[in-house]
C-alpha positions in Angstrom: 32.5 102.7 132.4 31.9 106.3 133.7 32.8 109.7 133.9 33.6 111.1 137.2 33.3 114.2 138.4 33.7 116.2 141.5 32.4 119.4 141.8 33.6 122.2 144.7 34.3 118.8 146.6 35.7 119.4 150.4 36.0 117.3 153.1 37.1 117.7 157.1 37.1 115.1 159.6 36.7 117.7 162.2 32.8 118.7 163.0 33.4 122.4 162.6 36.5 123.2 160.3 37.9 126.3 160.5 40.7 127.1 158.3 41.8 125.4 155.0 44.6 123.7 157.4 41.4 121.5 159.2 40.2 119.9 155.5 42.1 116.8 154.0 40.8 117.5 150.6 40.4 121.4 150.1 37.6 122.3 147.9 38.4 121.5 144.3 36.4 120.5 141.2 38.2 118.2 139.2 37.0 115.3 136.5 38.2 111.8 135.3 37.5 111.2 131.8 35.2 108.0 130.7 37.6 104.8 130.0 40.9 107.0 131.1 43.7 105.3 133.1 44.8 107.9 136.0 47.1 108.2 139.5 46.6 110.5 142.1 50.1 110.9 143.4 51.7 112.3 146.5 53.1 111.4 149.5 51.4 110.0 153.0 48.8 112.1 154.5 48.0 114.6 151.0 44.6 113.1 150.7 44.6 110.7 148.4 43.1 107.8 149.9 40.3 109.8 151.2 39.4 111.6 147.9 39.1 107.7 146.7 37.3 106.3 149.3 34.8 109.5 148.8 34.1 108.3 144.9 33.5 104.9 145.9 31.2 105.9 148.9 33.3 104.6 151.7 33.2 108.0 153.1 30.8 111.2 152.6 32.2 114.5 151.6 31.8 117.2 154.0 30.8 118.9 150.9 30.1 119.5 147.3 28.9 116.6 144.7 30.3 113.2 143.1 28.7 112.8 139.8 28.9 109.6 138.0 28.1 110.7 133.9 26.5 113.5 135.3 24.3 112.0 138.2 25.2 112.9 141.5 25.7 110.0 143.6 26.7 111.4 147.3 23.8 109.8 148.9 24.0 105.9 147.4 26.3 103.5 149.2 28.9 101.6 147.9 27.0 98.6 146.3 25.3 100.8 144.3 27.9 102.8 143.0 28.8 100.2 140.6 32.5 101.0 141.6 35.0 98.3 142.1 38.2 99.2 144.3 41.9 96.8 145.2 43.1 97.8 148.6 46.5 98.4 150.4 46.2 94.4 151.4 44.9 91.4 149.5 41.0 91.5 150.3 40.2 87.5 149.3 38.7 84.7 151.3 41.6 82.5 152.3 39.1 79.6 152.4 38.2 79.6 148.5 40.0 78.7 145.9 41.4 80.9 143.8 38.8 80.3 141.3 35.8 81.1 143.7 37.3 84.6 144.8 37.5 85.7 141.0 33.9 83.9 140.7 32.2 85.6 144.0 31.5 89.0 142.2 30.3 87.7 139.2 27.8 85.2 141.4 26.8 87.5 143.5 24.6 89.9 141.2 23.7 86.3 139.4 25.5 86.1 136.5 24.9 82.5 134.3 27.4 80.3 135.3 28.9 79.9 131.5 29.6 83.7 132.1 31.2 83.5 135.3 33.4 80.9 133.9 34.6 82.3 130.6 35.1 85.3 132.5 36.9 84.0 135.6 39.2 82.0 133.1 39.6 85.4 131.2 41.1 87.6 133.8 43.1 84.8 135.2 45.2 84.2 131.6 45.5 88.5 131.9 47.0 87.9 135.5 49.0 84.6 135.0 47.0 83.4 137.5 45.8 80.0 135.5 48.0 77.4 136.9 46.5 78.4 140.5 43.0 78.7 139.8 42.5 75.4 141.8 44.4 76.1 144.6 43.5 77.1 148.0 43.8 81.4 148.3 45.2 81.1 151.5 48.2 79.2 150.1 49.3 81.2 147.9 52.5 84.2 148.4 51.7 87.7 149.2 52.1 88.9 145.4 49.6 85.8 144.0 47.1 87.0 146.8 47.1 90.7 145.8 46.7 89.2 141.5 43.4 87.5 142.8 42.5 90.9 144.9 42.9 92.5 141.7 40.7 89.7 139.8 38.4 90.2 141.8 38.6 93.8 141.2 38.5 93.7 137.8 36.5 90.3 136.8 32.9 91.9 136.3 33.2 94.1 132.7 30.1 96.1 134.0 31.5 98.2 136.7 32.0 102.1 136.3 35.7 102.1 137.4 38.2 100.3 139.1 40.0 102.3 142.1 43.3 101.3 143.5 44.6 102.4 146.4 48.2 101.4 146.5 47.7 98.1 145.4 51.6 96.9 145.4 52.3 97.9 148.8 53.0 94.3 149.7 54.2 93.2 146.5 57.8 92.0 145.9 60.7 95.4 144.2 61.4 92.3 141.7 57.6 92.1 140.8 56.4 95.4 140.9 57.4 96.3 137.5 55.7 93.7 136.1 52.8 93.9 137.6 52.8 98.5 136.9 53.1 96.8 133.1 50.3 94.0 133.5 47.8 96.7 134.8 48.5 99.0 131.5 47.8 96.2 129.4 44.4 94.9 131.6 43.9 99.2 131.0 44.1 98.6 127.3 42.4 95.6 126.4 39.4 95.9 128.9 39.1 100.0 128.5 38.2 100.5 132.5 38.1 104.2 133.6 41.0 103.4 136.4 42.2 105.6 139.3 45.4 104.6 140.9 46.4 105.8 144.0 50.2 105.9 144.9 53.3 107.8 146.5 55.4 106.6 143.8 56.2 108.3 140.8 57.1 105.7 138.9 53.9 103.3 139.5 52.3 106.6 138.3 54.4 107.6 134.8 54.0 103.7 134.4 50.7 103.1 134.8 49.0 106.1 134.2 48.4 108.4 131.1 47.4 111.3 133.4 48.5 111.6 136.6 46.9 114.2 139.4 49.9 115.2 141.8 48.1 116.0 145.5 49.6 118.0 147.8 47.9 119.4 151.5 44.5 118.4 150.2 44.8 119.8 146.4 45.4 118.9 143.1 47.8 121.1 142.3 48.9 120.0 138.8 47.2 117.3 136.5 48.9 116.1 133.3 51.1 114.0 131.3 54.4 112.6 133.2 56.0 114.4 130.1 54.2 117.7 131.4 54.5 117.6 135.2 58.7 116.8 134.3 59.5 119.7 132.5 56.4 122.5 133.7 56.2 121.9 136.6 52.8 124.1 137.6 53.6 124.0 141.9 57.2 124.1 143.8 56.0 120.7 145.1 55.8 119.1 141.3 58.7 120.1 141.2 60.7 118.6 144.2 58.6 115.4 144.4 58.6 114.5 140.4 62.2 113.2 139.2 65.7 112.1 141.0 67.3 114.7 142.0 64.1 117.3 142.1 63.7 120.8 140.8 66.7 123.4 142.2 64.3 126.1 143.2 66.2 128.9 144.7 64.6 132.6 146.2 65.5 135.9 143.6 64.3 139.4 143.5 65.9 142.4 141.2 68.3 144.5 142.6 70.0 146.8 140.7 68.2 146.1 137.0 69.9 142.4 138.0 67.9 139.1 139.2 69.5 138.5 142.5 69.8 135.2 144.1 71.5 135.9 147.6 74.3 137.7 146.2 74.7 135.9 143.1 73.5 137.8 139.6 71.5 135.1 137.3 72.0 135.9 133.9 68.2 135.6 132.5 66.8 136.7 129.4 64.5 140.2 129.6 61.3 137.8 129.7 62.1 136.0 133.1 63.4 140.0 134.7 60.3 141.5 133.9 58.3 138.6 135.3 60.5 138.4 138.6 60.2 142.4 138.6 56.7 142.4 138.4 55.8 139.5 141.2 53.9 141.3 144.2 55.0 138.6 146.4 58.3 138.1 149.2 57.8 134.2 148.0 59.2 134.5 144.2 61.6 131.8 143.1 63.0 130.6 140.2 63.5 126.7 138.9 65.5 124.8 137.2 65.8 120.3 136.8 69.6 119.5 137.2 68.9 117.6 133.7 68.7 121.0 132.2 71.4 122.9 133.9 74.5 123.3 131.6 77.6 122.4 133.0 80.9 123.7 131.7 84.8 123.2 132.8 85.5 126.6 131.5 83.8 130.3 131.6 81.6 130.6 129.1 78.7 133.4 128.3 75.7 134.1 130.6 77.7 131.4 132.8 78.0 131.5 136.7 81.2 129.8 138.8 80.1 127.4 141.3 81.9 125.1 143.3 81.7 121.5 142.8 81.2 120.0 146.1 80.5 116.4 145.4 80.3 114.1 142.2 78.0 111.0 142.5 78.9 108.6 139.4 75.8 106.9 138.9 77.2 104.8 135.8 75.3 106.3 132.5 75.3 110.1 134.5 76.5 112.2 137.3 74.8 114.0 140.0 77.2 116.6 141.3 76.2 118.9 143.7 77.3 122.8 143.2 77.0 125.5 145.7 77.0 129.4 144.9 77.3 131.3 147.6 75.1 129.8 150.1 72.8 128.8 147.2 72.5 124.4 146.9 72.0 122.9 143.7 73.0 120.1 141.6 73.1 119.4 138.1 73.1 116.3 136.2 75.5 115.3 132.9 76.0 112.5 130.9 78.6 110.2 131.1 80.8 110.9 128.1 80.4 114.7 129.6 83.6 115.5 131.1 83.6 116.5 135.0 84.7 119.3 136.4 86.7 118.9 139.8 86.5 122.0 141.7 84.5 124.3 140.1 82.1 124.9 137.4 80.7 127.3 134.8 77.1 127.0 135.0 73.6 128.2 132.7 70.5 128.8 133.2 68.7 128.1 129.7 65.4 130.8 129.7 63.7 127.8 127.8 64.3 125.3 130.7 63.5 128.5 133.5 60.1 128.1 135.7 58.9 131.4 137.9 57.3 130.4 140.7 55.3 133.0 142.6 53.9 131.5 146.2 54.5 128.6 145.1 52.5 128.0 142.0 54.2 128.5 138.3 54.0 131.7 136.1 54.2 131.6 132.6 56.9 133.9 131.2 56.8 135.9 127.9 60.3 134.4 126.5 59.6 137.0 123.4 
C-alpha cells in the first residue's frame, strides 16, 4: 500500500499550452492517503481518466511530480510502479480459464505455486467467482468477465493501489449495486489504497469514503458524500451532486435588500453583508430543493412563487416553482401537503451557500 501524492501536477496534450483552457488537468497538488478508498468523479472529458493513467504511468505529466510515500516516480514505467489498474472493458485472456487469468499476476513475478493458489481461490470466494474458476474466460457474460478483470486486479496483496477507471461501464443496472457493495467490502477486508474513477455519483457515495469531484481539469472540492451534499465548495458540486441539483440563482443588494431579479430574499444580516461585500458581477446564492421550505400559506421571511409542475415520485415531490423569471424547485415529503398554484417559500440562512465566481464563501451566520 502507498501514499500518493501529486504535487503542482499539470498536464496538456498540446506541445506548447497556452492558457489554462489547453491543460486537461490544471496544476493542482493534491494527495491520496495510504489504505484509503477514493473516486474521482465528474462527467466525460473533466480529466479523470488522464489524472489516473498519469499515477499509474500510462502517460507522463506535462509537469510537476507523482510521489509514491514520498518517492517521486514520474520517470519509472508502469511495471515498476507496483500499481494495479481495472479498465473501462474486461482486460482477460479469453483463452485461459478463469483460474489462470486470476493466477497470471501472481506467476508472473514468481510467486510459489501454494501461494498463487490459496490466493487465486481467495479473491475468487470475495468475487463469487468459485463455481467458474474452471471455465473457459471467453465463455463467460460480460459482468463475470469484468469480476475476473477485477481479480486480476486485485489478486497480488503487494501492490501499492488498485486504480479503476469506470470499471462497471459494461456491467448489467441489476448488478451494479452489488458489485459498488462487493468492492467496499474487498476495500475493507484487504485495506488497498483504491482510486475509483466514475461519472456517477452514486458508484462514488457507494464505494468511496472520499470522493474528489473534477471539473475542467480541477479538483474542485474533496470530501465526504455527507460534505460535498450539503457544502457544496463550487457551483458545479453543486449542480452535479444530488437529484434535482443545487438552485443557484444570481443576487446583488439593492436598496439595503438582497435582490434576485426583482425578487427581495429575506436573508439573515450574515448572508447581506457577505453578498454586499463580493467584488465580483458573478455572486450567487444556493440552496438544495431538500432544504427549501415549502408552505400553502404566507408565512414569515416567506416568498410567493408559483407552482408550475408537481412530480409525485412516491415517498417525495419535486415541484418546480418560478419567481419572477427565477427557476427552482423544491422537494417535500410525502405526508407534506402540496400546494396547487402557488407557494410560500424560505430560504433557511443555515441551509444558504454564497458563491462568488463560482467557488463557495463561508458566511458569518453570527
Amino acid at each position: 500500500m502507498a501514499e500518493i501524492a501529486l504535487k503542482s501536477l499539470a498536464h496538456s496534450y498540446l506541445a506548447n499550452p497556452g492558457s489554462p483552457e489547453d491543460y486537461a488537468i490544471r496544476e493542482m497538488t493534491h494527495v491520496w492517503q495510504q489504505g484509503g478508498a477514493y473516486a474521482l468523479l465528474g462527467p466525460s472529458g473533466c480529466g479523470k481518466s488522464t489524472l489516473l493513467n498519469i499515477i499509474s504511468g500510462l502517460l507522463e505529466p506535462s509537469s510537476g511530480e507523482v510521489l509514491f510515500d514520498g518517492q517521486v516516480v514520474n520517470a519509472l514505467p508502469p511495471e515498476e510502479r507496483n500499481i494495479a489498474q481495472v479498465f473501462q472493458f474486461p482486460v482477460i485472456y479469453d483463452t485461459m480459464t478463469v483460474y489462470d487469468n486470476l493466477a497470471f499476476p501472481l506467476r508472473n513475478v514468481g510467486t510459489p505455486a501454494d501461494k498463487v493458489h490459496e490466493r487465486v481461490l481467495e479473491v475468487a470466494d470475495v468475487l463469487d467467482l468459485t463455481p467458474q474458476l474452471k471455465r473457459k474466460a471467453k465463455n463467460l457474460s460480460a459482468d463475470e468477465k469484468q469480476k475476473v478483470s477485477m481479480g486480476r486486479g486485485l489478486v497480488r496483496d503487494d501492490v501499492s493501489a488498485i486504480l479503476f477507471d469506470e470499471p462497471l461501464t459494461v456491467i448489467d443496472p441489476q448488478l451494479k449495486w452489488k458489485l459498488r457493495r462487493k468492492l467496499k467490502e474487498i476495500h475493507q477486508r484487504f485495506n488497498i489504497t483504491m482510486v475509483y474513477v466514475t461519472h456517477d455519483q452514486l458508484e462514488a457515495s457507494t464505494f468511496a469514503d472520499k470522493i474528489a469531484v473534477m471539473y475542467e481539469g480541477q479538483v474542485v472540492q474533496f470530501g465526504t458524500p455527507r460534505e460535498l451534499f450539503e457544502r457544496p465548495a463550487h457551483t458545479f458540486v453543486g449542480y452535479f451532486i444530488g437529484s434535482p441539483g443545487m438552485n443557484l440563482f444570481d443576487v446583488r443588494v439593492r436598496d439595503g435588500e438582497v435582490i434576485a431579479d426583482d425578487t427581495v430574499i429575506p436573508v439573515g444580516r450574515g448572508i447581506h453583508d457577505a453578498v454586499a461585500r463580493a467584488r465580483s458581477n458573478n455572486v450567487r446564492l444556493g440552496i438544495r430543493p431538500e432544504f427549501v421550505e415549502v408552505h400553502g400559506t404566507p408565512v414569515e421571511a416567506g416568498i410567493e412563487a408559483v407552482v408550475e409542475d408537481v412530480q409525485d415520485l412516491g415517498t417525495y415531490s419535486i415541484l418546480s416553482l418560478r419567481l419572477g423569471d427565477i427557476a427552482l424547485k423544491a422537494r417535500i415529503d410525502e405526508d407534506s401537503p402540496v400546494p396547487s398554484k402557488s407557494a410560500y417559500i424560505r430560504f433557511p440562512d443555515e441551509w444558504v451557500g454564497l458563491y462568488v465566481d463560482e467557488f463557495r464563501v463561508e458566511i458569518d451566520h453570527e
